[in-house]
N, C-alpha and C positions, 0 to 999 in steps of 0.2 A: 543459396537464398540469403539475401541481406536483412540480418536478425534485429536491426535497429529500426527499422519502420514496421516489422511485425510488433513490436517488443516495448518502444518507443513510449507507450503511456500506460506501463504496469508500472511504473518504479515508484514507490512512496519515500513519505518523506518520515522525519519522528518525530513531527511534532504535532500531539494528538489536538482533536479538533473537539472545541468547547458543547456541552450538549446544549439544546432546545432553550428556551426562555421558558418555555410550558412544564417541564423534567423537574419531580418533586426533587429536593435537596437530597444527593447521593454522591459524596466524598471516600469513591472508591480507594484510596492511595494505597492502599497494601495490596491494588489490584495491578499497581504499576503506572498509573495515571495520578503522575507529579503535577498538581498546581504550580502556574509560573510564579517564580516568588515575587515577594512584595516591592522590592530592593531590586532591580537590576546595575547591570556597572553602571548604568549614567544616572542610577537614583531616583529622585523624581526629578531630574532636567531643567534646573531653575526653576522649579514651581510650574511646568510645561504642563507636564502628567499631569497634577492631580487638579489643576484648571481645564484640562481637557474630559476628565474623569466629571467635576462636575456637569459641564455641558452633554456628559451621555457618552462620550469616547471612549471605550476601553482598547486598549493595542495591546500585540506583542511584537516584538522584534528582535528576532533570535538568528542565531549563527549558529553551522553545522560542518563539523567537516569529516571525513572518513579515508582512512587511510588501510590498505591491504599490500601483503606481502608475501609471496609464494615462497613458503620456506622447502617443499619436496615435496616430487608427483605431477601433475596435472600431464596437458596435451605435451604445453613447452616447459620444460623443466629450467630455463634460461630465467635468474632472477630476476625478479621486477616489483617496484614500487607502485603501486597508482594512488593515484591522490582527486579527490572532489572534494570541493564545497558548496556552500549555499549558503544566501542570506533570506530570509522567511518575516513581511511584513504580515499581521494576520489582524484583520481591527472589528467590533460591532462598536455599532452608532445607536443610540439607542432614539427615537424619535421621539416619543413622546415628551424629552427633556425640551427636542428643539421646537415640533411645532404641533403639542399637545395631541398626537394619535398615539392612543392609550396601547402598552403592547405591540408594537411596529420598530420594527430595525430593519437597518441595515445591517451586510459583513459582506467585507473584502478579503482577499488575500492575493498578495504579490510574491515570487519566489525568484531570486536571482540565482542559476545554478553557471557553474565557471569549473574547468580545466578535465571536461569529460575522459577521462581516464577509466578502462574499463580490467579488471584484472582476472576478469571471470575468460569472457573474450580474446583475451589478450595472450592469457596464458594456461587456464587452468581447463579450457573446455574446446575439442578438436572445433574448428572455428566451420567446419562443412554441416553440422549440426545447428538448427535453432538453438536458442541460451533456454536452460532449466533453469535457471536461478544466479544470482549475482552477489557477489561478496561485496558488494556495499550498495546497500539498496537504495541509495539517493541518487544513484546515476540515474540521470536520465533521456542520454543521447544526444544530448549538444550543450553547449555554453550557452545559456540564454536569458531574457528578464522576460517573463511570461506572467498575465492576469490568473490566476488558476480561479476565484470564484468573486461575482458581486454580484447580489441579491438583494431583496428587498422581503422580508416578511413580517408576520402579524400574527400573535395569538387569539383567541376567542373561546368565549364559553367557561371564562376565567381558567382561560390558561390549558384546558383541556384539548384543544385542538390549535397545532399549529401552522399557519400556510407560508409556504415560500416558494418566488416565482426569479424568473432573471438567468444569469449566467453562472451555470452549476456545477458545481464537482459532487459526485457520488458520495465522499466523506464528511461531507454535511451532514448527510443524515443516517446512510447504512453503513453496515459489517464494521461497528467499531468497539467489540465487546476484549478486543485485547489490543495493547499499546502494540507500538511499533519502538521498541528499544532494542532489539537484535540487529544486528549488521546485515547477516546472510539475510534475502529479498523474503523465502520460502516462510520465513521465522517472523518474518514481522505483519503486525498487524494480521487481518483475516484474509480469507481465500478468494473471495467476488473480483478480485483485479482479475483472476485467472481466467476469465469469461473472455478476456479482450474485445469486449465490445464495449466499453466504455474506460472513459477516464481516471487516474488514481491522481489526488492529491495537487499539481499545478498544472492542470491542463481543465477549463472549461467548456461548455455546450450549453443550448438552451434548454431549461428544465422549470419543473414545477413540482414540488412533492408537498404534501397533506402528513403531520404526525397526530394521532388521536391516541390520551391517554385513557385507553379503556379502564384502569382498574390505579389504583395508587404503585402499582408494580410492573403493570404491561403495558408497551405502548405496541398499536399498530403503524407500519409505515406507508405511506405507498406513493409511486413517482411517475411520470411521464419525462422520458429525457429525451434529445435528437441523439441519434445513433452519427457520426462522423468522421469515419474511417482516415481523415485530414488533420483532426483536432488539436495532434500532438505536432503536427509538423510546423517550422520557423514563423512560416505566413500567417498563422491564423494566432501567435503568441496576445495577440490584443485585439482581435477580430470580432465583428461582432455579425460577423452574415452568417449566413447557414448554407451557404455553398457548398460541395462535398457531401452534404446530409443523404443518407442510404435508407433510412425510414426513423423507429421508434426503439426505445427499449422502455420496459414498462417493469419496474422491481417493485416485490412485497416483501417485507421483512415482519417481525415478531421480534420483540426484544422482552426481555422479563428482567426485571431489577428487583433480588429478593434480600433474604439470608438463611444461611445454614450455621446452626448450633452461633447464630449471635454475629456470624460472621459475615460482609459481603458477596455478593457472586452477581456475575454479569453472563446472563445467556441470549442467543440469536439465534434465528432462524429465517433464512430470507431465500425468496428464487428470484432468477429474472429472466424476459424473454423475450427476443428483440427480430422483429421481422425485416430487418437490414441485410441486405445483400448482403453472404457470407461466402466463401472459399471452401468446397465440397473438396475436404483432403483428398479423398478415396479417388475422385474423379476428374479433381482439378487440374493435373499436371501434366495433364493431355497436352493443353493450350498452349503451354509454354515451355515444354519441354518435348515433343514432339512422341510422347510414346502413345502405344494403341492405346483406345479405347472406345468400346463400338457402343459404347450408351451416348457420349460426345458432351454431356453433364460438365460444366467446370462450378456450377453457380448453385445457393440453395437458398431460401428464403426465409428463413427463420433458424433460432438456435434459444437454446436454454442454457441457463445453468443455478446452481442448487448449493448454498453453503449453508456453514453451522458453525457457532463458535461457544464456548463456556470458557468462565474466567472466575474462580472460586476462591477464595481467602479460608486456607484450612488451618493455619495456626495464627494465635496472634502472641509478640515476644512479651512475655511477662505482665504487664498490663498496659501495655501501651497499642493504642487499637491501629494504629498508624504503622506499626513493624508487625511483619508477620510474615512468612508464607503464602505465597499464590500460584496455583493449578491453574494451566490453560490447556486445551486442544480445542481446533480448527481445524474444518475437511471442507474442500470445496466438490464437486461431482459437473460434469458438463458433458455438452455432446459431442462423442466424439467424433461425428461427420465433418467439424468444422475447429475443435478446438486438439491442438497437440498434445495437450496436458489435460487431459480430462478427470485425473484421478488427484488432487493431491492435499495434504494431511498434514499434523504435526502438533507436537507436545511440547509444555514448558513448563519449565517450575522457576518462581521468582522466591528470593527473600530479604525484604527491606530491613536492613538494621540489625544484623545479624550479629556483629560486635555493640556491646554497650559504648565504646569510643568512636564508633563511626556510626549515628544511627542512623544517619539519612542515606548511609552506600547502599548500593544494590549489588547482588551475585544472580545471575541466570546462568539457566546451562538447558538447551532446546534441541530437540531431533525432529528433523520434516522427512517427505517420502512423497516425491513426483514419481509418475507412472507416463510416457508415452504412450499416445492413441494404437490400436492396431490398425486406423486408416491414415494417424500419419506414416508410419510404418510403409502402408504400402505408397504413401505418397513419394517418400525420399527413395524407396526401393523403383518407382516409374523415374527419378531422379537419376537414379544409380544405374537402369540400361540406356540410357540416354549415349551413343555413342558419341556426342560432342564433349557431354561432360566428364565421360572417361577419358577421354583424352587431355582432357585440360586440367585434371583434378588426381586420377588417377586411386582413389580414393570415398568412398561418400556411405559411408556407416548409416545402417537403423540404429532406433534407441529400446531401451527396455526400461530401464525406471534408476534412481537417484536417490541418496541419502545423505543428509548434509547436517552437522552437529553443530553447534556456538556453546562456548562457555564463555561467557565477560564476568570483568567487575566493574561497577560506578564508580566514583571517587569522587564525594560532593566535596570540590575543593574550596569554594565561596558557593551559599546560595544559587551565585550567576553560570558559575564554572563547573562544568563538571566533564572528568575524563574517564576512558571507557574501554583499557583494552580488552582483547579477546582472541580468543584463540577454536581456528577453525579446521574441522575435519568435511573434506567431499569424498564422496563412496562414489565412483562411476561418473564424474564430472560430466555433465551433458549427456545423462543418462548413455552413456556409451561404456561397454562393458572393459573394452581395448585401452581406456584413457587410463592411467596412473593416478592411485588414489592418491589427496591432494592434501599436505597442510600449510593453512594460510594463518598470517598472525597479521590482525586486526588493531587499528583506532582508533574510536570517534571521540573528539569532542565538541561540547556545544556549552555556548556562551548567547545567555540571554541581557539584552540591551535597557 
């Protein structure tokens, strides 16, 4: 099976996505969520910026790049380099500046990603298995300049209720209770990508989602999106039809923004449930791979799934509230009728500023834990009697479950720059027990414009 259109529109990006206009003032930063600095390399651009800035413009435009290296272990033990980038336009407009609607913006986001290198795929995971996870999680399946969201919304009720309608990505407004600063895919950010019913990060749909701040601390979420099994592919990178649309997916989330002993913490809770034609593992493989099955099911019409995220600031360095220690674990849970990875989970511990001569560096060190479905299981095993594709493969493993480790350091070399190696351990690469545990040595860097 070709793991790149299953796969196609998990892959996030890192650079985390600004909250609501309606969101009381919460400057979580020892939670891992770095404000873009003031200063980037082009400054303010001949007096560009801050003429834009008053007119209501705010932009980022930032660079990414991620670099992996199979140092021992995986499928192919043959060294290899892979290499991605990405450039990341990300803007709100704010209206009210340009044509007096009090609380009404816009935001866009454009992502140019270049030189798809994959070194999970490549090397490190038997290539006859779906991908558990990817050692640089900005891949994401071709070279491309793609719309990933523009929307139009409006506060109301002084700011208590947000609406926003148009062309959507999911990281607007859910599962954003932990950065995406880890390389490995499992580590970053939260678990709702692993639903694969919707989009992560530069791939949009039509949407509409409602935020209500019920309390100075809780907001509720809720959304109607097209489900578009199409979304992530070349054709639709600026598309605005709804061709390919399978039905709905409809997500609720709960977000609580508190503190503990003085300190920040960011927690989530959200499901979502989409009655888009889905791929019944257990039953699907009939169709297209010719094995029995006297139920004759390949298809099922609905699927769920159920994540959770907490992000807690347990020390802070000396008196400085901005360096500290931060706790995170994420667990996503899905169906496993229709989803491979229906179990997966993981911990991190960050700490900002950990040297008084480097306050603004970071140190992470993160363990995740994917599980394969028992009905994908039997789906690759209807794969595996398949006598066309034993003969052609000779080969085709079930999966059991996966363990993948990152330690990085940051290095804020200027405000703009900052580099980011790391060093990676995988247990069972592509959850396959047969595969050679793997270690990989990681780099990102990202340079904001």
């Amino acid at each position: 099976m070709d793991a790149k259109p299953l796969y196609g529109w998990l892959f996030v990006a890192s650079i985390s996505v600004s909250t609501p206009l309606f969101a009381a003032p919460f400057i979580p930063t020892a939670l891992g969520f770095e404000p873009p600095p003031e200063q980037g390399l082009l400054g303010d651009m001949l007096g560009l910026r801050p003429r834009l800035k008053q007119e209501g413009l705010n932009f980022n435009l930032a660079y990414l790049s991620q670099t992996a290296t199979n140092l021992h272990g995986g499928a192919d033990t043959r060294r290899k380099t892979a290499y991605i980038d990405q450039f990341a336009f990300t803007f709100t407009q704010n209206l009210e500046t340009l044509i007096r609607i009090p609380g009404a913006i816009i935001e866009g986001n454009i992502v140019n990603r270049n030189h798809n290198q994959n070194l999970a795929m490549q090397r490190l995971q038997d290539t006859s298995v779906p991908m558990t996870d990817l050692a640089q999680e900005s891949w994401g399946g071709q070279s491309i300049t793609r719309l990933g969201w523009l929307t139009a919304g409006r506060s109301f009720f002084e700011g208590d209720l947000f609406w926003r309608a148009g062309l959507m990505n999911k990281v607007q407004v859910f599962d954003q209770a932990i950065p995406c600063d880890f390389q490995i895919l499992s580590l970053c950010g939260g678990k709702s990508a692993y639903s694969m019913t919707w989009n992560n990060w530069n791939v949009h749909t039509w949407g509409t989602s409602l935020e209500w701040k019920a309390t100075s601390e809780i907001a509720i979420k809720v959304a109607l999106m097209e489900q578009n099994s199409q979304a992530a592919n070349r054709g639709h990178a600026w598309s605005v039809s709804t061709q390919h649309s399978k039905g709905i997916i409809l997500p609720i989330e709960a977000e609580w923004k508190t503190t503990v002993n003085q300190l920040p913490g960011l927690y989530t809770l959200g499901v979502s449930w989409t009655n888009a034609e889905q791929t019944h593992l257990a039953r699907g493989a009939s169709q297209y791979w010719g094995a029995s099955d006297p139920n004759g099911y390949a298809k099922t019409h609905n699927s769920y799934y159920l994540w959770a995220a907490a992000n807690q600031q347990v020390t802070q360095h000396t008196n400085d509230p901005l360096r500290g220690m931060s706790l995170s674990a994420s667990l996503g849970l899905g169906d496993k009728r229709t989803i491979r990875l229906p179990w997966v989970g993981s911990v991190s511990a960050r700490y900002r500023g950990m040297f008084d001569a480097r306050p603004n560096d970071w140190i992470g060190l993160g363990v995740s834990y994917v599980k394969v479905g028992s009905w994908a299981n039997r789906d690759q095993q209807q794969k595996k009697n398949s006598t066309d594709l034993n003969e052609l493969t000779g080969y085709w493993p079930t999966g059991s479950s996966a363990t993948n480790a990152e330690l990085f350091y940051r290095f804020e070399l200027t405000p703009w720059f900052q580099l980011q190696p790391s060093v990676q351990y995988w247990h069972n690469p592509g959850a396959v027990s047969d595969t050679l545990d793997a270690w990989v040595m990681g780099l990102k860097t990202s340079v904001t414009f």
